[in-house]
TORLUM-952501 format. One record per residue: y, x negated, z of N, C-alpha, C in turn. Coordinates in Angstrom, 1 decimal, padded with zeros to 4 digits. Each point is the difference from the previous one (the first is absolute). Layout:
BEGIN
      n.v      n.u      n.w     ca.v     ca.u     ca.w      c.v      c.u      c.w
        Y        X        Z        Y        X        Z        Y        X        Z
...
//
This chain:
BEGIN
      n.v      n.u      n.w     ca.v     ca.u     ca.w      c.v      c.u      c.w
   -016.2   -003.3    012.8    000.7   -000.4   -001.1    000.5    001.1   -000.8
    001.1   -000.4   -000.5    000.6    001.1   -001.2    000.5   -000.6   -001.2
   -000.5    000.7   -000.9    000.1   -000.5   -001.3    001.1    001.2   -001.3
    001.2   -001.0    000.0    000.8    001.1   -001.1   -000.6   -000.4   -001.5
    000.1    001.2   -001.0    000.0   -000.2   -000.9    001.0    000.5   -000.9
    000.8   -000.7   -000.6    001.3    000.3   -000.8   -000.2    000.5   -001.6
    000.4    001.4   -001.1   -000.3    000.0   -000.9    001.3    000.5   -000.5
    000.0    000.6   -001.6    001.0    000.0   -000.3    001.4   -000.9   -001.1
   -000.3   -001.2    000.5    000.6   -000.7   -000.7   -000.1    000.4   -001.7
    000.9   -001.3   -000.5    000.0   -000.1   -001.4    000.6   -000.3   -001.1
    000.3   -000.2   -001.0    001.2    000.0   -000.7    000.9    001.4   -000.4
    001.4   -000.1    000.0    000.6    000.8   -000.4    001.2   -000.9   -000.3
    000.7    001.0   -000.9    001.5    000.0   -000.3    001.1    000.1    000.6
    001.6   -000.8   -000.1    000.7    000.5    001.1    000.5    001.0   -000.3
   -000.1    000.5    001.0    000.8    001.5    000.6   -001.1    000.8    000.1
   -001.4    000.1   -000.4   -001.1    000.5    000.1   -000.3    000.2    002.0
   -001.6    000.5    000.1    000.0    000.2    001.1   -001.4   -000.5    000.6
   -000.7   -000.4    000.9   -001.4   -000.2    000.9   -000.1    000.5    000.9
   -001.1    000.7    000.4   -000.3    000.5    001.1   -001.2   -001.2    001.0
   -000.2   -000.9    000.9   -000.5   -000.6    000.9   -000.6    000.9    000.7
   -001.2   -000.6    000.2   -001.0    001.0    001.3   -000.7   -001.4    000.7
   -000.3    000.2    001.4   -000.3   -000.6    000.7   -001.2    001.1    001.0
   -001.0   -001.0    000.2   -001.2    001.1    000.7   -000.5   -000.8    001.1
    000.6    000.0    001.3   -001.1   -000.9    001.5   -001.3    001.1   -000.5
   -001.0   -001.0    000.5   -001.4    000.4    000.5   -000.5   -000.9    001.1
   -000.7    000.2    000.7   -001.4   -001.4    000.7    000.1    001.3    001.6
   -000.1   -001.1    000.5    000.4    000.3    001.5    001.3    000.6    000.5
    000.5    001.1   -000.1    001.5    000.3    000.3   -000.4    000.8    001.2
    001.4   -000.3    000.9   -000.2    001.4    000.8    001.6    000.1   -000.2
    000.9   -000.5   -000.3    001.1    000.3   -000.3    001.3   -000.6   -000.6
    000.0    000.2   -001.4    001.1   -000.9   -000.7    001.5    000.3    000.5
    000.6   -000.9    000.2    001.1   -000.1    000.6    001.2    000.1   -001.5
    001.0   -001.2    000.2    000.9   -000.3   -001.1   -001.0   -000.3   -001.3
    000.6    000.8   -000.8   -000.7   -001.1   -001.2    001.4   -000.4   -001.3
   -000.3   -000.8   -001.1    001.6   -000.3   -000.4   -000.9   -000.7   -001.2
    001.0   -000.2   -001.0   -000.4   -000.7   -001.7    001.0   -001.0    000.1
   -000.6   -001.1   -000.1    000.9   -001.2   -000.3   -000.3   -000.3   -001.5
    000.9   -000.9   -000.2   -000.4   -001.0   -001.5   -000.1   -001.3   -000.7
   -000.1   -000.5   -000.1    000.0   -001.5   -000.7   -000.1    000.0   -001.6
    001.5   -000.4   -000.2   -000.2   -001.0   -001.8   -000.1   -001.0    000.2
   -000.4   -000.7   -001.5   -000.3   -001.6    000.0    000.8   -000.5    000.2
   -000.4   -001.5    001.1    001.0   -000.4    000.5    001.5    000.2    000.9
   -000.8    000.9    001.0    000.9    000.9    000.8   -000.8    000.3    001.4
    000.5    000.2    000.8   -000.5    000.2    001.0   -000.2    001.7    000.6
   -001.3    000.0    000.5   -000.2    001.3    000.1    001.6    001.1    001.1
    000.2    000.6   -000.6    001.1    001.1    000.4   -000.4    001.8    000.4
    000.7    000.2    000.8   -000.3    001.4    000.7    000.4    000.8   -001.2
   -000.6    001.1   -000.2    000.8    001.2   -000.5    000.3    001.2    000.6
   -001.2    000.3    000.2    000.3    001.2    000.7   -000.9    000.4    001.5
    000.2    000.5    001.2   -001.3    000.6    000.7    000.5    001.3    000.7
   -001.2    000.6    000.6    000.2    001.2    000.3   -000.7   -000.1    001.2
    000.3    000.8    001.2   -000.5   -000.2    001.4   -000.9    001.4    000.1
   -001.0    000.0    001.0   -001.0    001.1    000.1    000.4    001.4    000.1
    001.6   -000.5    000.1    000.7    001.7    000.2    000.9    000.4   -001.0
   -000.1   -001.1   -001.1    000.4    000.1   -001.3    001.5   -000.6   -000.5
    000.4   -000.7    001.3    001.8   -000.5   -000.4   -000.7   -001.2   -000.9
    001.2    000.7   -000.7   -000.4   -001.9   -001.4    001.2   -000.8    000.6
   -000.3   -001.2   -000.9    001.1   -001.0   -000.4   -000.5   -000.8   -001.2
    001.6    000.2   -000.7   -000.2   -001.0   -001.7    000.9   -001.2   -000.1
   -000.3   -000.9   -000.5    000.7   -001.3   -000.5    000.9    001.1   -000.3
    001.1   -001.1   -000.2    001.4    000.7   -000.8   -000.2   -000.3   -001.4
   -001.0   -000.9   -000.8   -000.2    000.3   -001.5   -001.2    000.9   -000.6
   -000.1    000.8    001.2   -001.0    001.1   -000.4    000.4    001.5    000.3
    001.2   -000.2    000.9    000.4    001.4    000.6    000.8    001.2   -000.8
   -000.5    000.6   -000.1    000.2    001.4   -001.1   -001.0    000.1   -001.2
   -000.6   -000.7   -000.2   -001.3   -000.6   -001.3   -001.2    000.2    000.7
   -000.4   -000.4    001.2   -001.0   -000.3    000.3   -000.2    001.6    001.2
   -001.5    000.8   -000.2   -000.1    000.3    001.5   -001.2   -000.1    000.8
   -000.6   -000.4    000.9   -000.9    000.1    001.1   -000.4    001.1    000.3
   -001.5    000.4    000.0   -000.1    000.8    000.7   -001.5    000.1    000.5
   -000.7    000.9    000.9   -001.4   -000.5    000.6   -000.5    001.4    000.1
   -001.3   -000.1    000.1   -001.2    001.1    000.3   -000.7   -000.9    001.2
    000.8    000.7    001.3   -001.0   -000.8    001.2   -001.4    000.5    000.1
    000.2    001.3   -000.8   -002.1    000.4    000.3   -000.4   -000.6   -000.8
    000.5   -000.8   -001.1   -001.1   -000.9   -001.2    000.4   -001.3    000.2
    000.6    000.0    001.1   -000.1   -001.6    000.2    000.8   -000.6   -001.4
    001.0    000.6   -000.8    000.7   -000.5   -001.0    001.1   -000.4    000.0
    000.9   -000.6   -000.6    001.5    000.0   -000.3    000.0   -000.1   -001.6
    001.1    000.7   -000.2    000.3   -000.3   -001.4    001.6   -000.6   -000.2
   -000.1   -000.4   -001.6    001.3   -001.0    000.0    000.6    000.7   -002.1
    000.8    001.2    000.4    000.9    000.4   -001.0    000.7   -000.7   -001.0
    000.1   -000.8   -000.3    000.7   -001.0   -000.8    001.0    000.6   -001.2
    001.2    000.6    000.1    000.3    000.5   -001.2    001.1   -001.0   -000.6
    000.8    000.2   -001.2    001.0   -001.1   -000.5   -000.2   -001.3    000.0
   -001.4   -000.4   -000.4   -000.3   -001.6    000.1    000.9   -000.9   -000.5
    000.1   -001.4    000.5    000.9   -000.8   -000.7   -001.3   -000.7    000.0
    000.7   -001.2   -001.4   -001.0   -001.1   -000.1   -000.1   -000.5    001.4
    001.1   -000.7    000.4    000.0   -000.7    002.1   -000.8    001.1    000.7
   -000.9    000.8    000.1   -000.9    000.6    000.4   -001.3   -000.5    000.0
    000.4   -000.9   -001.2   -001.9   -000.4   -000.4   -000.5   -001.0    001.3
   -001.3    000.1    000.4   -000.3   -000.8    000.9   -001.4    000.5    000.2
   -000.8   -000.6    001.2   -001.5    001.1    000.3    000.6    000.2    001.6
   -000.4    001.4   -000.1    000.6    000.9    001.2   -001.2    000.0    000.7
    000.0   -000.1    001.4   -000.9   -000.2    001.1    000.3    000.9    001.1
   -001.1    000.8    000.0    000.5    000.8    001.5   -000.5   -000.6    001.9
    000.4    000.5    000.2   -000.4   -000.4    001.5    000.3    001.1    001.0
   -001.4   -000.2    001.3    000.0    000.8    000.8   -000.5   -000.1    001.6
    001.1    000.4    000.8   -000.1   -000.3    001.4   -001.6    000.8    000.4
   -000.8   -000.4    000.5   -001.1    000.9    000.9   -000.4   -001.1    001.3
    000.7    000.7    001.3   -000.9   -000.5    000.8    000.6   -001.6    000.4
    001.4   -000.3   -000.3    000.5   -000.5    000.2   -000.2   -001.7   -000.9
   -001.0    000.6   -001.2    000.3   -001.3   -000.8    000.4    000.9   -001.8
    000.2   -001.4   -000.4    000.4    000.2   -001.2   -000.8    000.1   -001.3
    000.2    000.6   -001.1   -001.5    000.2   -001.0    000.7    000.0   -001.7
   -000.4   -001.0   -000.9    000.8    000.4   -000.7   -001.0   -000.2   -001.0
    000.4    001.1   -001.0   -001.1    000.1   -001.7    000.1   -001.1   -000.8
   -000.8   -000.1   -001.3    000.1   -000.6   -000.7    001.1   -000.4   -000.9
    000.8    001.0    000.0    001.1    000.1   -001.3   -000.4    000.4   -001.1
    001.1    001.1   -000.5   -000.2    000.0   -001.5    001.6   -000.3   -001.0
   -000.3   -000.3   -001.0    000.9   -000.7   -000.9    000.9    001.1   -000.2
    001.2    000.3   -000.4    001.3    000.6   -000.1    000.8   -000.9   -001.2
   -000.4    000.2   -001.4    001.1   -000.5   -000.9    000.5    001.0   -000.9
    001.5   -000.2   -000.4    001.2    000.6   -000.2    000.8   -000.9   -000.7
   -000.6    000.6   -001.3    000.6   -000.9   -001.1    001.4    000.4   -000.4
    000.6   -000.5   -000.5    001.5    000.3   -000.6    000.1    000.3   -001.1
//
């Protein structure tokens, strides 16, 4: 089993900035893709961003140039840059991660972006 744990979140201001961190631990022998999705109220959870073991990202197109990905494969991390927040940002951001050919995803942490 592997277990993410997502930190980081929080309130801020728009145009302000958050830094996301995400940590696998348990049983790994090797994290694959990993990626930050999100969910607001009343919305269905949506991709934002992910990054592959050899580091190619991909971003929604309402995060692209705002947002960047990026990972520490020796710490088993990804992180999620968040700069220029808009309030439509706000949501709880969830990471997830390929190992071993299943899927693993954290708890979430909250992301609000007040106006």
């Amino acid at each position: 089993q592997v277990q993410l744990v997502e930190s980081g979140g929080g309130l801020v201001q728009a145009g302000g900035s958050l830094r996301l961190s995400c940590v696998a631990s348990g049983r790994i022998f090797s994290i694959g893709a990993m990626g930050w999705y999100r969910q607001a109220p009343g919305k269905e959870r949506e991709l934002v961003t992910t990054i592959t073991r050899g580091g190619i990202t991909n971003y929604s197109d309402s995060v692209k140039g705002r947002f960047t990905i990026s990972r520490d494969s020796a710490k088993n991390t990804a992180y999620l840059q968040m700069n220029s927040l808009k309030p439509e940002d706000t949501a709880v951001y969830y990471c997830n991660a390929n190992e071993r050919l299943r899927t693993y995803w954290g708890q979430g942490t909250q992301v609000t972006v007040s106006s």
